[in-house]
GUSEPA-465509 format. One record per residue (C-alpha): residue number from 1; residue in one letter; x, y, z. Coordinates in steps of 0.02 Angstrom, whole numbers, plus 50000, padded with zeros to 5 digits. Layout:
REM residues N
{keti NUM; "A"; {X; Y; Z}}
...
REM end
This chain:
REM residues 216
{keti 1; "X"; {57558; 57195; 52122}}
{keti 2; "X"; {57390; 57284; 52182}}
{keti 3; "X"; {57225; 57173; 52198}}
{keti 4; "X"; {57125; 57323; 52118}}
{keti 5; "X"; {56994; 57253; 52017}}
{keti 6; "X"; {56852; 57323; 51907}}
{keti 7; "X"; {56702; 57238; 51877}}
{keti 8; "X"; {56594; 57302; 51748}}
{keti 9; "X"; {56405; 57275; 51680}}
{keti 10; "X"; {56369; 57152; 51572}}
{keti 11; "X"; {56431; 57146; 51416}}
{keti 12; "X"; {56444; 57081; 51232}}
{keti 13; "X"; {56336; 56943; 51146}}
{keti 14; "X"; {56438; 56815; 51057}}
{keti 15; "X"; {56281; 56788; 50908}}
{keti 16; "X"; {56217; 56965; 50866}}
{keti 17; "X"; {56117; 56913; 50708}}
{keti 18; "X"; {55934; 56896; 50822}}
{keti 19; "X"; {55968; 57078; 50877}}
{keti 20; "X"; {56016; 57171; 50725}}
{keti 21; "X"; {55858; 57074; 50621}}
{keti 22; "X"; {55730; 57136; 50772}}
{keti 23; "X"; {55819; 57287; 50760}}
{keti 24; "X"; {55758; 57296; 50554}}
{keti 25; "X"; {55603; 57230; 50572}}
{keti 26; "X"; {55545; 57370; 50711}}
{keti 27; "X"; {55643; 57525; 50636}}
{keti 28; "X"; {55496; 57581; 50502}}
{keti 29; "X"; {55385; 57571; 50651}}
{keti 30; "X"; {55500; 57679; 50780}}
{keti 31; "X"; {55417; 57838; 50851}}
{keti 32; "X"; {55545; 57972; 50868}}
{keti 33; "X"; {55497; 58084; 51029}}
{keti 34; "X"; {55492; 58259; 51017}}
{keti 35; "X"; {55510; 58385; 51152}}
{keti 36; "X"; {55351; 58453; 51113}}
{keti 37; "X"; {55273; 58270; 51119}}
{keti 38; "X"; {55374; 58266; 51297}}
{keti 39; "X"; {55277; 58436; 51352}}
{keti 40; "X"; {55096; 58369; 51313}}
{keti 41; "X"; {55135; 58187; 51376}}
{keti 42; "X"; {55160; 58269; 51542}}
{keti 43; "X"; {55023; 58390; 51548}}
{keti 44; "X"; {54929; 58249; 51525}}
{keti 45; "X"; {55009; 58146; 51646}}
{keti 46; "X"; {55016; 58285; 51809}}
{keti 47; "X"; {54858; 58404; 51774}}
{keti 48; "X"; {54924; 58533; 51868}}
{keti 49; "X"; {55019; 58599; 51725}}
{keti 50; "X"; {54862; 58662; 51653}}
{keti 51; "X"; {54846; 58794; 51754}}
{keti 52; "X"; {54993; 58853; 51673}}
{keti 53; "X"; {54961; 58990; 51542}}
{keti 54; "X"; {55043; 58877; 51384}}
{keti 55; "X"; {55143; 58737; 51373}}
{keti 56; "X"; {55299; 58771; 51307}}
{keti 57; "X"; {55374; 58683; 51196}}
{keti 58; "X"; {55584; 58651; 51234}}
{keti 59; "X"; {55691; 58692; 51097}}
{keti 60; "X"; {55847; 58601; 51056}}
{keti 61; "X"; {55996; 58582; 50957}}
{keti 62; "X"; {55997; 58411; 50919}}
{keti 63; "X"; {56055; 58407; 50730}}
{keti 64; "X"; {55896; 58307; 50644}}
{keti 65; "X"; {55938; 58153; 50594}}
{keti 66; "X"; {55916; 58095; 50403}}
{keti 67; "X"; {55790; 57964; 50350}}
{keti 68; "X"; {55881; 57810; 50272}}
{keti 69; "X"; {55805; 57743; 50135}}
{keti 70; "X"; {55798; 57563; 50091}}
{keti 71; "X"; {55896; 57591; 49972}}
{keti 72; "X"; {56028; 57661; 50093}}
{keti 73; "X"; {56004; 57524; 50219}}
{keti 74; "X"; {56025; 57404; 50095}}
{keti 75; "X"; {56193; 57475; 50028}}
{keti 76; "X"; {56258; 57496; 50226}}
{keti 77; "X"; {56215; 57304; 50248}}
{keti 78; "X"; {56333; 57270; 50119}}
{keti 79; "X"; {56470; 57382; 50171}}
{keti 80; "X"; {56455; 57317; 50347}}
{keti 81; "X"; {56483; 57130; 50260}}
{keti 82; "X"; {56631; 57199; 50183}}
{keti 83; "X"; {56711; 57300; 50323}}
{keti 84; "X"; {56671; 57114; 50418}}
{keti 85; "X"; {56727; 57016; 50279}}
{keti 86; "X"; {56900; 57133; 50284}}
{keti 87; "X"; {56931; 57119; 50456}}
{keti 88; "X"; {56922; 56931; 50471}}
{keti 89; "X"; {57050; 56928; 50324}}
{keti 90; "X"; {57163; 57041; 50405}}
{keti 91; "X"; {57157; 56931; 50568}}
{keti 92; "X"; {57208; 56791; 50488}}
{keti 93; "X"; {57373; 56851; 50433}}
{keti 94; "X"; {57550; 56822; 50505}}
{keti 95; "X"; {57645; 56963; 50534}}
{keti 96; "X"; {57748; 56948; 50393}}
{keti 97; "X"; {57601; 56957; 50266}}
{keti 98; "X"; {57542; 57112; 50368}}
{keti 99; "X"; {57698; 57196; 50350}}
{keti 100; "X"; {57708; 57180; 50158}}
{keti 101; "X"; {57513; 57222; 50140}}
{keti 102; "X"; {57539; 57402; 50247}}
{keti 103; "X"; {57675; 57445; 50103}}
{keti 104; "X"; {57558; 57382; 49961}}
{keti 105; "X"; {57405; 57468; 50038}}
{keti 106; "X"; {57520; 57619; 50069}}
{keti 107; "X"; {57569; 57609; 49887}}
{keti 108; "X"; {57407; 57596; 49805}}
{keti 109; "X"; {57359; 57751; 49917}}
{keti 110; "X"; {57452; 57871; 49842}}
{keti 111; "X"; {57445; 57805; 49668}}
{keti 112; "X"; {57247; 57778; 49643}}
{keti 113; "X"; {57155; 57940; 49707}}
{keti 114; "X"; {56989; 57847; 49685}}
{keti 115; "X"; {56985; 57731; 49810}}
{keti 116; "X"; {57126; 57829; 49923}}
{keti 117; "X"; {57018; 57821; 50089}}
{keti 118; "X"; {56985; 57659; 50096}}
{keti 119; "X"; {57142; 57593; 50063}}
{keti 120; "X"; {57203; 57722; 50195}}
{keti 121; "X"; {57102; 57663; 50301}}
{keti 122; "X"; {57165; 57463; 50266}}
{keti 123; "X"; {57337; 57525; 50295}}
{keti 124; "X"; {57295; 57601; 50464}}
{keti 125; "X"; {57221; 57412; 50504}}
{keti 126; "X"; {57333; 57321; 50449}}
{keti 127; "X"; {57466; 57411; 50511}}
{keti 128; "X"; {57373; 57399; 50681}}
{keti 129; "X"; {57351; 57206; 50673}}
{keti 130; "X"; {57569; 57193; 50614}}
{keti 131; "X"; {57608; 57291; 50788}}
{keti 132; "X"; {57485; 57190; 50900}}
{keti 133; "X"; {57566; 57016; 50835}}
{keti 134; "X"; {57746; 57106; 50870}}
{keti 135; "X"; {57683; 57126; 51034}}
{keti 136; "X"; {57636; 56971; 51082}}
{keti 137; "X"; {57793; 56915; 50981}}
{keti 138; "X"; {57912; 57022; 51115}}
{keti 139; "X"; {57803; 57041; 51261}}
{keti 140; "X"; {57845; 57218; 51288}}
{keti 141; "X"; {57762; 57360; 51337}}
{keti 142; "X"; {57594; 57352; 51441}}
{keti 143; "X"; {57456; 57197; 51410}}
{keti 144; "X"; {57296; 57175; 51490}}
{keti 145; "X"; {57250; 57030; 51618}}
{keti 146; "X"; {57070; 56999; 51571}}
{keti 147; "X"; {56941; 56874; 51662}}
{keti 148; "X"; {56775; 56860; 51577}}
{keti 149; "X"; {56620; 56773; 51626}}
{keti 150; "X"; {56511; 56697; 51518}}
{keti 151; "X"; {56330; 56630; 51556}}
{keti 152; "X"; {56219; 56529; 51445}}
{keti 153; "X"; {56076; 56593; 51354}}
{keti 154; "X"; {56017; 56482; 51259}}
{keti 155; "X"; {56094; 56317; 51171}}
{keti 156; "X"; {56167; 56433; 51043}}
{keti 157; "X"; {56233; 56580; 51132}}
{keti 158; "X"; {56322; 56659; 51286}}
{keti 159; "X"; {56317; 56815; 51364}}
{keti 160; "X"; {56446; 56905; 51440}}
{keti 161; "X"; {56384; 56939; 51619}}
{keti 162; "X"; {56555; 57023; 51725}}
{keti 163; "X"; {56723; 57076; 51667}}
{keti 164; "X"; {56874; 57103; 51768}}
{keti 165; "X"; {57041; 57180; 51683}}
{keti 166; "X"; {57192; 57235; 51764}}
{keti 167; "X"; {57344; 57319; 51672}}
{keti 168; "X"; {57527; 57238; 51676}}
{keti 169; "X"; {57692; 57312; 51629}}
{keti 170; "X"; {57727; 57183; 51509}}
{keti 171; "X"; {57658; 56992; 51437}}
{keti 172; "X"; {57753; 56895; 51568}}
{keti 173; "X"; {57666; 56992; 51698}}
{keti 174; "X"; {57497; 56981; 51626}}
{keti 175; "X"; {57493; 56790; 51606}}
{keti 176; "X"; {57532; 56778; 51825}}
{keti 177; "X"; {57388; 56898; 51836}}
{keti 178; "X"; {57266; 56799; 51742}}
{keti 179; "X"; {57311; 56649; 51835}}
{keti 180; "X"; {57266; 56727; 51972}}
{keti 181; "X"; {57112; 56815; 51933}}
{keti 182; "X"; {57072; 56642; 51880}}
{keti 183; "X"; {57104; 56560; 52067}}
{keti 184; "X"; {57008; 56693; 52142}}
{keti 185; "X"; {56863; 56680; 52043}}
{keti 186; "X"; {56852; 56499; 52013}}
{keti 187; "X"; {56723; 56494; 52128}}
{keti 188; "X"; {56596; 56589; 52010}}
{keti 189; "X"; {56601; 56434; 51871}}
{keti 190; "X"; {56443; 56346; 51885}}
{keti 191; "X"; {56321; 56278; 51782}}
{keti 192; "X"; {56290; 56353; 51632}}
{keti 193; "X"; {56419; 56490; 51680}}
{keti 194; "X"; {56605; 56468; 51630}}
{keti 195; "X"; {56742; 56599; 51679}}
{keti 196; "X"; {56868; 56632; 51535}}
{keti 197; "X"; {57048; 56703; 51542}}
{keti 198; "X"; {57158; 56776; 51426}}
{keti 199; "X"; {57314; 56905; 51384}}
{keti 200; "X"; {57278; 57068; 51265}}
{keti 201; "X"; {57398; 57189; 51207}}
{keti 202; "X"; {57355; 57355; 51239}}
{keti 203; "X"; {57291; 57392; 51071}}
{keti 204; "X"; {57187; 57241; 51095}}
{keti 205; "X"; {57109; 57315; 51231}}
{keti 206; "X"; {57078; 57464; 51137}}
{keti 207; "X"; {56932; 57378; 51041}}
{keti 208; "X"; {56830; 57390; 51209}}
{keti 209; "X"; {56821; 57571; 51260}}
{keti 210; "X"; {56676; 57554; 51366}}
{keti 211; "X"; {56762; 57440; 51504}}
{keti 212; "X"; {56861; 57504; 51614}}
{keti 213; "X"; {57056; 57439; 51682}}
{keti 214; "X"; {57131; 57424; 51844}}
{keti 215; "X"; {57303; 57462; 51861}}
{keti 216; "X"; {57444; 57368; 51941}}
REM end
């Protein structure tokens, strides 16, 4: 088995809620840059380009993006609560339950065309929560070795500062990678920083396309 490793960037917040209520409170005050506000910020900047005959504005094809109203903000607030509030229930199930709500969701699919995307769309999760549990059930087919470190922000809240994830043939050889992407990295716990193992199927792993995996 190959020592590759990847380390990546730093990563995910555990408590989000601080970020996405700055993010609200500073959107009706955002300034969205234009190229032409680009072209006179410079001539400003590097006088120079005065001696230039015009400044010319660059022309793009970036598709301009709707205002949302609060009226539309507050109506994707509560669809994000209820795509939230749906996942969480979905998690909770055993495998069994899953199985029997993919062929009710599948059912009331093709019988109710009113709400036919969404519960499309609960079938596809569902059905993708029944096959990661039968994974972990068999350990077949490839998992992923992940070792995460987490350091302390504040009394309420980590931050994940490094990442290292290596790809395994199948559960059993996942688990002896952890252990010892554990041993080589226990040096790294310290205060306030704690290193973190733990086994993901590959559709786990899915849920975290920006990182990066290092084969075996």
């Amino acid at each position: 088995m190959a020592n590759a490793q990847e380390k990546k960037k730093p990563g995910k917040v555990v408590d989000l809620r601080p970020d996405v209520k700055r993010k609200q409170l500073l959107e009706p005050y955002r300034w969205d840059v234009t190229a032409e506000h680009l072209d006179r910020i410079a001539a400003d900047l590097w006088p120079g380009l005065a001696k230039a005959n015009e400044v010319r504005t660059v022309k793009g094809s970036l598709r301009k993006i709707p205002p949302l109203t609060r009226e539309g903000r507050e109506a994707v607030d509560k669809l994000h609560s209820a795509v939230a509030n749906m996942t969480n229930c979905l998690q909770g199930l055993s495998e069994a339950a899953l199985k029997g709500l993919v062929y009710e969701a599948d059912h009331l699919a093709a019988a109710y065309a009113e709400g036919r995307p969404f519960w499309q769309a609960i079938t596809t999760e569902a059905q993708k929560y029944k096959d990661i549990q039968t994974q972990h059930r068999t350990g077949k087919g490839p998992f992923v070795a992940v070792l995460r470190l987490w350091k302390e922000v504040d009394k309420y809240e980590v931050r994940e500062v490094d990442t290292i994830a290596v790809r395994c043939k199948n559960k059993a050889a996942a688990i002896e990678t952890a252990r010892r992407l554990l041993a080589e990295n226990a040096h790294r716990f310290d205060d306030g920083v704690s290193v973190e193992a733990e086994v993901l199927a590959s559709l786990e792993w899915e849920a975290e396309p920006e990182k990066e995996v290092a084969e075996t």
